[in-house]
C-alpha positions in Angstrom: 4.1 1.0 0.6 2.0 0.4 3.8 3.8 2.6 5.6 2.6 5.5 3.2 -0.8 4.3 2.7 -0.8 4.4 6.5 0.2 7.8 7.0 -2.1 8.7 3.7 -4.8 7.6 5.8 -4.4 9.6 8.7 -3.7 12.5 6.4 -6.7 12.2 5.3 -8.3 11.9 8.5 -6.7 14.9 10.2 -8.1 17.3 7.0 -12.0 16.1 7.3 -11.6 16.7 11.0 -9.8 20.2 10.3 -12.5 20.7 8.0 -15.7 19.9 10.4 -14.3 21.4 13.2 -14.1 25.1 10.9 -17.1 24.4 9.8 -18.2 24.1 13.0 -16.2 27.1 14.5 -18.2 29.2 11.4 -21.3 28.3 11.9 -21.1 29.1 16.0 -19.5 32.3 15.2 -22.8 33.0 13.1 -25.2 31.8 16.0 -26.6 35.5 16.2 -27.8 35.1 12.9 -29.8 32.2 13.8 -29.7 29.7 16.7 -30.1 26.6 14.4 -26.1 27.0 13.6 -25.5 27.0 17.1 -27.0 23.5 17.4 -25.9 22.5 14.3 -22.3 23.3 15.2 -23.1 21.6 18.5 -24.0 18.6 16.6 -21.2 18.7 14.5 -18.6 18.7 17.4 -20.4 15.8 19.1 -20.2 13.7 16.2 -16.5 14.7 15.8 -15.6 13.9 19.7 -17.3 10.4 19.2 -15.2 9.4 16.6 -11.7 10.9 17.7 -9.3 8.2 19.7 -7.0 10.9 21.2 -8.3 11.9 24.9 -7.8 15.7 24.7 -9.1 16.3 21.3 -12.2 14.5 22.5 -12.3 16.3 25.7 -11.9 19.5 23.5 -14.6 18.5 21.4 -16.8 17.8 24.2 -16.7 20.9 25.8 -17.4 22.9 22.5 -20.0 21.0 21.5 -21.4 22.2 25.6 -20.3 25.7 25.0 -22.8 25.3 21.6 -25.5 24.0 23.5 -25.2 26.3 26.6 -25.9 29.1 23.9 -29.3 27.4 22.4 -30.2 27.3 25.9 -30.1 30.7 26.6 -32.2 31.6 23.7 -35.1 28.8 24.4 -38.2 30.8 25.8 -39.6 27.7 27.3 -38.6 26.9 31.2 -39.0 22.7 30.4 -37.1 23.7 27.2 -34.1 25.3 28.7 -34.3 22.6 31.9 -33.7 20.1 28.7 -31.0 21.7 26.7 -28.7 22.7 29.6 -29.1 19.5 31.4 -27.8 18.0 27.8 -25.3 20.3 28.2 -23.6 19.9 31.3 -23.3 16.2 30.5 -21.8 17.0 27.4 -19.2 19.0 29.8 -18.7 16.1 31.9 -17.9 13.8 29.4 -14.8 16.3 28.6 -14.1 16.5 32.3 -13.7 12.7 32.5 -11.6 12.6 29.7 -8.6 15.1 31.0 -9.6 15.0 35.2 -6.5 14.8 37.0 -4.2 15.9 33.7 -0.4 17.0 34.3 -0.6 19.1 30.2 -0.9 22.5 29.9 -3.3 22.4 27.5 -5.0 19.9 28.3 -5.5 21.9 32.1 -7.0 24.7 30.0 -9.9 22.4 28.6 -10.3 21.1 31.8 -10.8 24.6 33.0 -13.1 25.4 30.0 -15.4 22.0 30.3 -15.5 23.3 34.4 -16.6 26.3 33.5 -19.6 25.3 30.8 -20.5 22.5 32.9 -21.2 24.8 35.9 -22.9 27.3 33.7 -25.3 24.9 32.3 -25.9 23.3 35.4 -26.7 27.1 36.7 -29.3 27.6 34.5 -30.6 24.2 34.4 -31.2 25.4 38.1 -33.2 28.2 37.0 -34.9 26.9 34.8 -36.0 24.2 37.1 -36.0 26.1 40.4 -33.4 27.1 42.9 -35.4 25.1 45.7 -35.7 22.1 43.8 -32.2 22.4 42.7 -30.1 23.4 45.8 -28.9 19.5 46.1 -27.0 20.3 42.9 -25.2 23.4 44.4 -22.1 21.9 46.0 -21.8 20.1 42.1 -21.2 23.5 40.6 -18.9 24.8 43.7 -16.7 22.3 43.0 -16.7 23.2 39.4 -15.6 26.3 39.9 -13.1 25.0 42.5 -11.3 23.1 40.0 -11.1 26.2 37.8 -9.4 28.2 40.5 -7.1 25.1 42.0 -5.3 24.8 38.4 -4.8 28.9 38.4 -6.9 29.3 35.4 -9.4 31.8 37.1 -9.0 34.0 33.9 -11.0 31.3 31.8 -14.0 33.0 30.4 -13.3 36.1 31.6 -13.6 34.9 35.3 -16.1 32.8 34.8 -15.6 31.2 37.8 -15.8 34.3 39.7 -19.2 35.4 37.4 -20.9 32.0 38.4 -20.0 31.9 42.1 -21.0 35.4 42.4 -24.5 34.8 40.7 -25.2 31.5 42.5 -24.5 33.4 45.9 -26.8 36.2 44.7 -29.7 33.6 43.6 -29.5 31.6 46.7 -31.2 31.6 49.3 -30.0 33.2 53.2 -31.4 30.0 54.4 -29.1 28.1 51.5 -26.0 29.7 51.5 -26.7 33.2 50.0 -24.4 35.8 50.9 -25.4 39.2 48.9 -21.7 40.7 50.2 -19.4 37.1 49.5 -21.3 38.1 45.5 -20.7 41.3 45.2 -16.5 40.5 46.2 -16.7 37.8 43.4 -17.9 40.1 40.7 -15.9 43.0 41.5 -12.8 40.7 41.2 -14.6 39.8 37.9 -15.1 43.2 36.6 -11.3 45.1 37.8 -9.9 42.2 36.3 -11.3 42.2 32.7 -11.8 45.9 32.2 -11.8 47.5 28.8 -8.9 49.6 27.3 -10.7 52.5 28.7 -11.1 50.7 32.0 -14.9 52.1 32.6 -16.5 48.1 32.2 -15.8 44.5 32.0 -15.1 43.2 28.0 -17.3 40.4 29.4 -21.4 41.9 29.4 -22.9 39.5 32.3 -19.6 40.8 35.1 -21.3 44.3 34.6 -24.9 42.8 34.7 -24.7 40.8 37.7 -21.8 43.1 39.3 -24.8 46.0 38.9 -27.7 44.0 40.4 -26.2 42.9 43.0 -24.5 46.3 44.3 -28.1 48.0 43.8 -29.5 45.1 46.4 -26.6 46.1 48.4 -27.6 49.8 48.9 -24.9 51.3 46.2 -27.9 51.9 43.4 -25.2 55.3 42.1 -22.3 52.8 41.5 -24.4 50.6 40.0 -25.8 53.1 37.8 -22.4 54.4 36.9 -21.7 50.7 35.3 -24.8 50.5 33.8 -24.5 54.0 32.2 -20.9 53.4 31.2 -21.7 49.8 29.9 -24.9 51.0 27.8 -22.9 53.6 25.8 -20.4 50.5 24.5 -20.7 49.1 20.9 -21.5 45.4 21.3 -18.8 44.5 18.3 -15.7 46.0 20.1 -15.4 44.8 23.5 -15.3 40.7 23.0 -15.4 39.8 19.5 -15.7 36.0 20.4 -19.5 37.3 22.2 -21.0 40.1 20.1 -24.4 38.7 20.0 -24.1 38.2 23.6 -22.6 41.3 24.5 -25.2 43.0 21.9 -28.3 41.5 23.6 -26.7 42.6 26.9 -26.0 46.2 26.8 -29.9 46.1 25.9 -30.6 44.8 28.6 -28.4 47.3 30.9 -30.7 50.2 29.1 -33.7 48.3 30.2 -32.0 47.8 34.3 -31.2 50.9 33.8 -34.7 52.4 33.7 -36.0 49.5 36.3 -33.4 51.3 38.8 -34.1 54.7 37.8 -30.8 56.1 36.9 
């Protein structure tokens, strides 16, 4: 009889945490409709990865519960705001990277991979939102990141997110710093060819054609970028990544708008 109550018990257990973490999953997959159910979702997970005993389901909650908050970030309008929220959210992200660092599972490699990847991209725009001067101490932080990513062969997470964020920070930087305007646009081409969409004209992904665009008009090649911008604007935002249409919505508005800044 204890025996069965036992394994009642965790029954039981495994169905409320099946349960919060849909209801979770729902409410970030409505975050377009309002940015309170990403945070509430973000919420959710944390309370979910406190509780759970098993080292990659907490690592897995972790790095969702980043992924969440990386989102409110992005929609904040206020700099001190956004320095906040992302710097809450890479240390969500490194509390999943502590959790599975050094890991010999499969899947467990993948979260790694993941909580890498949200950990550098909060720490990026914590940097912006702060500075890049005032944050160039925190570069060879988010390098590594990304190292890790590409190490375990995963540089497909995110859509080559590692790729995206390398590219970017070597755009935003500094000559003086480590900015290299050709080593970025090498790192979002990769990005781009490798995540094109069935018709192969633009990355699934909106912010490989964004950045990919900027930085090949700073390098002289304004008609290529053009051509990606012009080719990216004409998309419907609900068919190319359906795990980032409010993203990818809010993005190919903002390709019109480059667009017209570069005079296409």
């Amino acid at each position: 009889m204890k025996n069965l109550l036992v394994i009642a018990a965790m029954t039981m257990s495994f169905n409320v945490l099946a349960n919060d973490v849909e209801t979770a999953q729902n409410l970030f997959a409505n975050r377009g409709e309002n940015v309170a159910n990403a945070q509430e979702a973000a919420d959710i997970y944390g309370a979910l990865a406190a509780a759970a005993t098993e080292n990659g389901v907490k690592a897995d909650l972790y790095y969702r519960q980043s992924e969440a908050t990386y989102y409110v970030g992005t929609i904040a309008s206020d700099d001190d705001d956004k320095e906040d929220i992302h710097e809450a959210g890479y240390k969500q992200a490194e509390k999943a990277i502590a959790l599975v660092d050094g890991t010999d599972d499969m899947d467990e490699e993948e979260t790694l991979a993941k909580a890498q990847f949200f950990y550098g991209a909060n720490l990026g725009k914590y940097g912006e939102a702060k500075g890049i001067i005032a944050s160039l101490s925190r570069v060879p932080e988010l390098k590594k990141a990304m190292q890790v990513i590409i190490d375990l062969g995963l540089e497909d997470v995110e859509q080559y997110g590692a790729n995206r964020i390398l590219g970017r920070l070597y755009f935003k930087l500094p000559g003086f710093a480590g900015g290299d305007k050709k080593k970025s646009e090498k790192l979002l081409a990769a990005a781009v060819e490798n995540t094109l969409n069935d018709e192969g004209t633009v990355s699934v992904h909106g912010l490989n054609n964004l950045y990919y665009a900027e930085v090949l008009k700073k390098n002289k090649k304004k008609a290529q970028a053009c051509k990606i911008l012009k080719a990216f604007s004409a998309q419907d935002g609900t068919t190319l990544l359906d795990t980032r249409i409010p993203e990818t919505t809010k993005e190919i508005e903002e390709a019109k708008e480059m667009a017209k800044d570069f005079k296409c």
